[in-house]
C-alpha positions as CSV (number, residue, x, y, z in Angstrom):
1,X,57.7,-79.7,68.3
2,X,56.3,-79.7,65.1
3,X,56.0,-83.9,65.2
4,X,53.9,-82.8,68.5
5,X,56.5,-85.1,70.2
6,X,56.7,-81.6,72.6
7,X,54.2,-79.5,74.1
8,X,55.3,-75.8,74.9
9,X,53.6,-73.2,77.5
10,X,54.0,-69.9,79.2
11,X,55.7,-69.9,82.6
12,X,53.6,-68.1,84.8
13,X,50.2,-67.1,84.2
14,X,48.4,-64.0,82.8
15,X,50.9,-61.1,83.4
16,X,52.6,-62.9,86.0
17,X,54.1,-64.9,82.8
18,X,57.6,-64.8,81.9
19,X,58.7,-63.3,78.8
20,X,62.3,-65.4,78.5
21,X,61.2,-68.6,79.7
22,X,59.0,-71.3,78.5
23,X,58.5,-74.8,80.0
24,X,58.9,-78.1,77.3
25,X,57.0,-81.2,78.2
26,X,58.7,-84.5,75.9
27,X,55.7,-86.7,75.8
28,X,57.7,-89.4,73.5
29,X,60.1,-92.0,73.6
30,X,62.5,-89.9,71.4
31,X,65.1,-87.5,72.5
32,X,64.2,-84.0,71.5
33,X,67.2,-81.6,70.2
34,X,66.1,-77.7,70.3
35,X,68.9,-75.4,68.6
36,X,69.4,-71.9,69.1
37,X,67.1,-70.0,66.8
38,X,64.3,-71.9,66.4
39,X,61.5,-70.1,66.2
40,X,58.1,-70.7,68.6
41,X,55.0,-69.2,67.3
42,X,51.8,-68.4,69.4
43,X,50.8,-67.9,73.3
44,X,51.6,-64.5,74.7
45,X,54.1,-63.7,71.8
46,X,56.4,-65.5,69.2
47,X,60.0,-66.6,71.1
48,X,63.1,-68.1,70.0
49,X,65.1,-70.9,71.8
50,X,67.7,-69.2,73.4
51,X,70.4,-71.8,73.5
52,X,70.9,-75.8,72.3
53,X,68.8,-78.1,74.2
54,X,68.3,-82.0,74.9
55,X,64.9,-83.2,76.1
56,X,64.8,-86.7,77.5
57,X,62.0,-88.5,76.5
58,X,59.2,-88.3,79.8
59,X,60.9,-85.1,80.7
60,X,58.2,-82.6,81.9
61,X,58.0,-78.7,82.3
62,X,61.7,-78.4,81.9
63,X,62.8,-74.7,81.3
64,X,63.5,-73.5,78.0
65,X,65.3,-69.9,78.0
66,X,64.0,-67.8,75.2
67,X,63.4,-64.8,73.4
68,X,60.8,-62.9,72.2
69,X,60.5,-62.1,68.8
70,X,57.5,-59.9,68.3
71,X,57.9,-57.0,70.8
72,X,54.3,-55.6,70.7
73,X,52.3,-58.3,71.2
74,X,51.2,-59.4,74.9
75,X,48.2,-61.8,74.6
76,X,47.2,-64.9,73.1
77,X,45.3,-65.0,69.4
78,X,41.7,-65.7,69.8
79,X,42.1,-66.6,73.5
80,X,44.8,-69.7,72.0
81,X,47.3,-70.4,74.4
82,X,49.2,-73.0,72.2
83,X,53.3,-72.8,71.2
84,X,53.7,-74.3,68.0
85,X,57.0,-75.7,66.7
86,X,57.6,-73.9,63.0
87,X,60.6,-76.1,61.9
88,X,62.3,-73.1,60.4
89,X,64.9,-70.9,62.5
90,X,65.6,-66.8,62.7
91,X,68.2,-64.9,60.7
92,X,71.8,-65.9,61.6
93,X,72.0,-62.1,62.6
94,X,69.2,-63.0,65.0
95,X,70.8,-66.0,66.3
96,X,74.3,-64.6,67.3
97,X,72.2,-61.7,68.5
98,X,70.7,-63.8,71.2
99,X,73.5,-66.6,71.0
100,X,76.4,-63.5,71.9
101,X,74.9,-60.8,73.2
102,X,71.7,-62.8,75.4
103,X,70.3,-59.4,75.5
104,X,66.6,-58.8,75.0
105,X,66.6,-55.6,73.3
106,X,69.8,-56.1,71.0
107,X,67.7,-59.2,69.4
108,X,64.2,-57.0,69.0
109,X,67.1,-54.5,67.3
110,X,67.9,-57.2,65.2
111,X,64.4,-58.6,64.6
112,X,63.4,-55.3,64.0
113,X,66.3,-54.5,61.1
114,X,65.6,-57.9,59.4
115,X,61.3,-57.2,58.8
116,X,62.3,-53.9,57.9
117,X,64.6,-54.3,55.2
118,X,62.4,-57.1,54.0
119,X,59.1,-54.5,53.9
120,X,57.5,-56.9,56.5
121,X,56.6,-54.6,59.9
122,X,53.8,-55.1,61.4
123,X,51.5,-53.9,64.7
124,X,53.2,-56.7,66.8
125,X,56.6,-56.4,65.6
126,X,56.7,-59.8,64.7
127,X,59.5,-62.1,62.8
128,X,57.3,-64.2,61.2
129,X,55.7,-61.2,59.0
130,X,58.4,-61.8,56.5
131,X,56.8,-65.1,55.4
132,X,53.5,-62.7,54.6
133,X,55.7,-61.0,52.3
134,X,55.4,-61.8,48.6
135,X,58.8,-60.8,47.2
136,X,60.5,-62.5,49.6
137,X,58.2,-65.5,49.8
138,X,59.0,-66.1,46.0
139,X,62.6,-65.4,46.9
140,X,62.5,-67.9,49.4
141,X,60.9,-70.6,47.5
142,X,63.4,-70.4,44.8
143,X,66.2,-70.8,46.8
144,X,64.3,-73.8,49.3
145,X,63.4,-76.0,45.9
146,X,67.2,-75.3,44.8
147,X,68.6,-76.5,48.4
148,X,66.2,-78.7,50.3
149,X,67.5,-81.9,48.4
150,X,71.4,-81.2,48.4
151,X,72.5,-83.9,50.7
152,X,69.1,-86.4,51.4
153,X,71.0,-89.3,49.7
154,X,74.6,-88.6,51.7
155,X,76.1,-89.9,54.5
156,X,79.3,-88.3,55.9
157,X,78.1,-84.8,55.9
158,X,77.9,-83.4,58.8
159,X,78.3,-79.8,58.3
160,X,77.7,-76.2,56.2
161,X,79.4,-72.9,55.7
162,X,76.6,-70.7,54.4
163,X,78.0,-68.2,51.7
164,X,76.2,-65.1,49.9
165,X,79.1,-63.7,46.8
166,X,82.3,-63.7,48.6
167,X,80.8,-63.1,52.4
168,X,80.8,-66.0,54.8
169,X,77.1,-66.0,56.7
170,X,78.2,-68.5,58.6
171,X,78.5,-72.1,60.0
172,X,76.7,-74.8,61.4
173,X,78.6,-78.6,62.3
174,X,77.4,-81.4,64.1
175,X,78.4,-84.5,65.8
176,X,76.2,-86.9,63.5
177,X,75.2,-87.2,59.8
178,X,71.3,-87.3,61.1
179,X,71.7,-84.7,63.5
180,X,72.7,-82.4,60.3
181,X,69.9,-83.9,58.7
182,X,67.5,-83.4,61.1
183,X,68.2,-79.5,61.8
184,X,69.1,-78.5,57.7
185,X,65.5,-77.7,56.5
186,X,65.5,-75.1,59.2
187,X,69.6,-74.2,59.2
188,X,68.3,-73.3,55.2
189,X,65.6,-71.3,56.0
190,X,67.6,-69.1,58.1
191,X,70.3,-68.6,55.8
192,X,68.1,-68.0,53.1
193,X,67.0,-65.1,54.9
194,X,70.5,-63.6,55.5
195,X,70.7,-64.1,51.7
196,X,68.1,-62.3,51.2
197,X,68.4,-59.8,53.8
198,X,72.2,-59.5,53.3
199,X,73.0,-61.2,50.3
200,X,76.0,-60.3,48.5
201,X,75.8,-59.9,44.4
202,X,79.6,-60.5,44.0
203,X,80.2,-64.1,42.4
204,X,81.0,-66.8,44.6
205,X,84.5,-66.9,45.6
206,X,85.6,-70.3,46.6
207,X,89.1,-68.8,47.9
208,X,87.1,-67.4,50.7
209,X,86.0,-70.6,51.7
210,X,89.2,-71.6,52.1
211,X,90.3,-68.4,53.8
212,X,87.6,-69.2,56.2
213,X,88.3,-72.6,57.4
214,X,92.0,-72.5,57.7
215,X,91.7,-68.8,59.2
216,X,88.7,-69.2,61.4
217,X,87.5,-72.8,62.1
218,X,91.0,-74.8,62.4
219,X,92.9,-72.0,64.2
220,X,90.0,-70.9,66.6
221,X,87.1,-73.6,67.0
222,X,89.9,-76.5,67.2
223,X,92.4,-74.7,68.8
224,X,93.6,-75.6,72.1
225,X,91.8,-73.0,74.8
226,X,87.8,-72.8,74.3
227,X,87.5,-70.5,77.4
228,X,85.9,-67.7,75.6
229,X,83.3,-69.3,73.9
230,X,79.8,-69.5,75.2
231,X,79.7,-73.4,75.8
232,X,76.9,-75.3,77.4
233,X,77.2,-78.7,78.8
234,X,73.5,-80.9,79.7
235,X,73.1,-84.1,80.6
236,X,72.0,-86.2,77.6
237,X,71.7,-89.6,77.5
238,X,74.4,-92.0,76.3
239,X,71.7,-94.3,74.2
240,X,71.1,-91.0,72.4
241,X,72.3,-92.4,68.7
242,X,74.5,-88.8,67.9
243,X,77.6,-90.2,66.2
244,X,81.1,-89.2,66.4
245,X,82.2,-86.5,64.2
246,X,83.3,-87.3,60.9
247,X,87.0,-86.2,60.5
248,X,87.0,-86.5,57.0
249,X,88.0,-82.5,56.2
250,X,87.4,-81.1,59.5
251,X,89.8,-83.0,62.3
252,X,89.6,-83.5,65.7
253,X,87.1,-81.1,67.4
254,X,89.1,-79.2,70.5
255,X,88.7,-76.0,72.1
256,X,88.2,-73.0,70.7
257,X,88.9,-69.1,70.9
258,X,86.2,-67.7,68.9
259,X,83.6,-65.5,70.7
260,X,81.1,-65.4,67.9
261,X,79.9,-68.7,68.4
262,X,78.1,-71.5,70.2
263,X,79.7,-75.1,71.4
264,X,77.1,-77.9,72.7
265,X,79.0,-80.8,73.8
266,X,78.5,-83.1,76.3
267,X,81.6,-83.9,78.0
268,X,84.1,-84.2,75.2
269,X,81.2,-85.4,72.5
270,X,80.7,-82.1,70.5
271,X,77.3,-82.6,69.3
272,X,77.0,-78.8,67.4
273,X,79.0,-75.8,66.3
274,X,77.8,-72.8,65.4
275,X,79.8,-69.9,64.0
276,X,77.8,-66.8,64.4
């Protein structure tokens, strides 16, 4: 969206529009991969992709489920009716908020909690109003110039667990190297913001990591029954270039028990995990 490969609208018009659904048009040749969490600025109020998406190139007014993210606003700015892609994703408490709970007012809760702690509350209720803050705009920047270049030159990562002291934020893998690389820029931004919102002063504990992975991602996101996990399966194309997933650390991908989190396959491909 913001390469303008996508155009965004309101479904509906005037009040007759719907709050948790937007339509996508892919006027390019590429394939267009929307993850849970991004954030949509503009028309009737700012919204957040609700799940992980594929948009085949040429696919028009496809139905995007989302959420709204600024509570108090119901009309366009200066009579402009365009969504804007921002590149950057919502708090990992937002996410799993609308990943887990898909409940309107539990992710205003959490939208709410996250401007608040960062002084950033506004008339509209808006997410975005943290950016307009200046302590956590310098914040941000620090940690963006420290991270944005980590893995530009490296192949065989596919993957982060997000840490703040000795707390887990959370996880993100996907089924290619450039997939990674194409959604980390915004994966950052949102767990910069959970740093900063949540952050945890304690020195970084590396046994935690390890804690983590043998504890949570080998014995419940590749363990053998995935029937409690929110999974979605689309039909995406099979010249899409997504890679396999690199087994190097990880192994196979299976099924998983873990309710806090998101699985986006297609059929036994897994092209993103998300530990929420």
């Amino acid at each position: 969206m913001k390469d303008k490969k996508a155009t965004i609208t309101e479904q509906g018009n005037g009040e007759s529009a719907s709050v948790n659904n937007l339509s996508i048009s892919n006027k390019s040749k590429d394939t267009v991969f929307l993850m849970a969490g991004d954030i949509i600025t503009g028309g009737k109020q700012d919204r957040i992709v609700a799940e992980d998406m594929v948009i085949n190139p040429g696919d028009k007014n496809v139905s995007i489920p989302v959420f709204c993210v600024e509570p108090h606003r119901w009309t366009t700015r200066g009579g402009d009716n365009q969504f804007r892609g921002s590149g950057k994703s919502v708090s990992n408490k937002v996410r799993g908020a609308a990943v887990i709970s898909k409940d309107q007012t539990t992710v205003w809760g959490k939208v709410a909690e996250v401007t608040t702690k960062n002084d950033a509350t506004t008339s509209s209720g808006t997410y975005n109003a943290i950016d307009e803050n200046k302590e956590y705009a310098k914040d941000r920047g620090e940690y963006e110039t420290f991270f944005k270049d980590k893995f530009s030159t490296t192949q065989d990562i596919i993957g982060v667990i997000a840490m703040s002291g000795d707390t887990v934020l959370g996880c993100d893998i996907f089924g290619s190297s450039n997939l990674f690389k194409s959604q980390y820029p915004s994966l950052v931004y949102a767990y910069i913001t959970d740093a900063i919102t949540y952050g945890d002063e304690k020195p970084f504990n590396p046994t935690k990591v390890n804690d983590y992975y043998k504890n949570r991602l080998t014995k419940r996101y590749f363990a053998k029954d995935d029937d409690e996990i929110p999974m979605i399966e689309r039909g995406i194309p099979d010249s899409i270039n997504l890679g396999e997933f690199n087994n190097r650390g990880i192994g196979n991908p299976k099924k998983s028990k873990n309710k806090n989190g998101l699985k986006f396959k297609k059929g036994e491909k897994i092209l993103h995990y998300s530990d929420l």
